[in-house]
N, C-alpha and C positions, 0 to 999 in steps of 0.2 A: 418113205421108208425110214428115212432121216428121225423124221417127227416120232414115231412109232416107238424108236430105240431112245429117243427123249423120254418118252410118257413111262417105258417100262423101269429106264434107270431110275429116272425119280420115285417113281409108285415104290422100287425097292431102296430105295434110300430112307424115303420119309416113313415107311412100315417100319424099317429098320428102329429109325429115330424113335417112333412112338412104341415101338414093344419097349425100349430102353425108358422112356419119356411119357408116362401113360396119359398126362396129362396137356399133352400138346394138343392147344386147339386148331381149329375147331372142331376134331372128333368127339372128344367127350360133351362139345356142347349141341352137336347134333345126335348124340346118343342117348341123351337126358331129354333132348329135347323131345325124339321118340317114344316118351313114356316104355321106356324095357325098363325093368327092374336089374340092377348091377348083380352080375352072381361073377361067382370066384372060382365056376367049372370050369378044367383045364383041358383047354382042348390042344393037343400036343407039345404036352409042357407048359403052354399060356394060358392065361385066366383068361376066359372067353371075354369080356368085356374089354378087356386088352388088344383084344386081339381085334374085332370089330371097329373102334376106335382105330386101330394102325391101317387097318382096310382102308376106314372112310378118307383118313388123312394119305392117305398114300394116292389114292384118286383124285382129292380135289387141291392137290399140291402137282400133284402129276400133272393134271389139264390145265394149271395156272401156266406150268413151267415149259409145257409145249403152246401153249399159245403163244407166251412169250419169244419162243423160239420159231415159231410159225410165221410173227410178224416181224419181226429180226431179221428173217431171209427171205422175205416178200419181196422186194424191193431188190433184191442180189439177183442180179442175171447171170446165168455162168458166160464166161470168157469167151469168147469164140477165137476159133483155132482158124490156124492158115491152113487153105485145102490145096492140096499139091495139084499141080498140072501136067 
């Protein structure tokens, strides 16, 4: 569950960054690399290519950031508690 609220904070963190930041890779260089043609349709206030680029980055900064955190607390066994008698 832990992981889950990792992957979502970041995906809106790094959306965030790249609506601000259009050019944070790697979005833009797997959006170009998909042969789209860039257009400047807004789709809620943002220019669609903007916006798809903060997708992609928000995903593959997302799954970078809970792996990280996946294997960070691999190895952490929770505490074991004293059981009353």
């Amino acid at each position: 569950m832990k992981g889950a609220l990792i992957f979502l904070a970041s995906f809106v963190v790094f959306l965030v960054i790249t609506l601000v930041y259009p050019i944070l890779p790697p979005g833009i260089q797997i959006y170009n690399a998909l042969g789209i043609a860039q257009s400047s349709y807004p789709v809620v206030g943002i220019p669609v290519t903007t916006l798809v680029c903060a997708v992609f980055n928000g995903v593959i900064y997302g799954v970078i950031i809970w792996l990280i955190y996946s294997l960070a607390t691999r190895g952490k066994k929770p505490a074991e508690t004293p059981s009353e008698h």
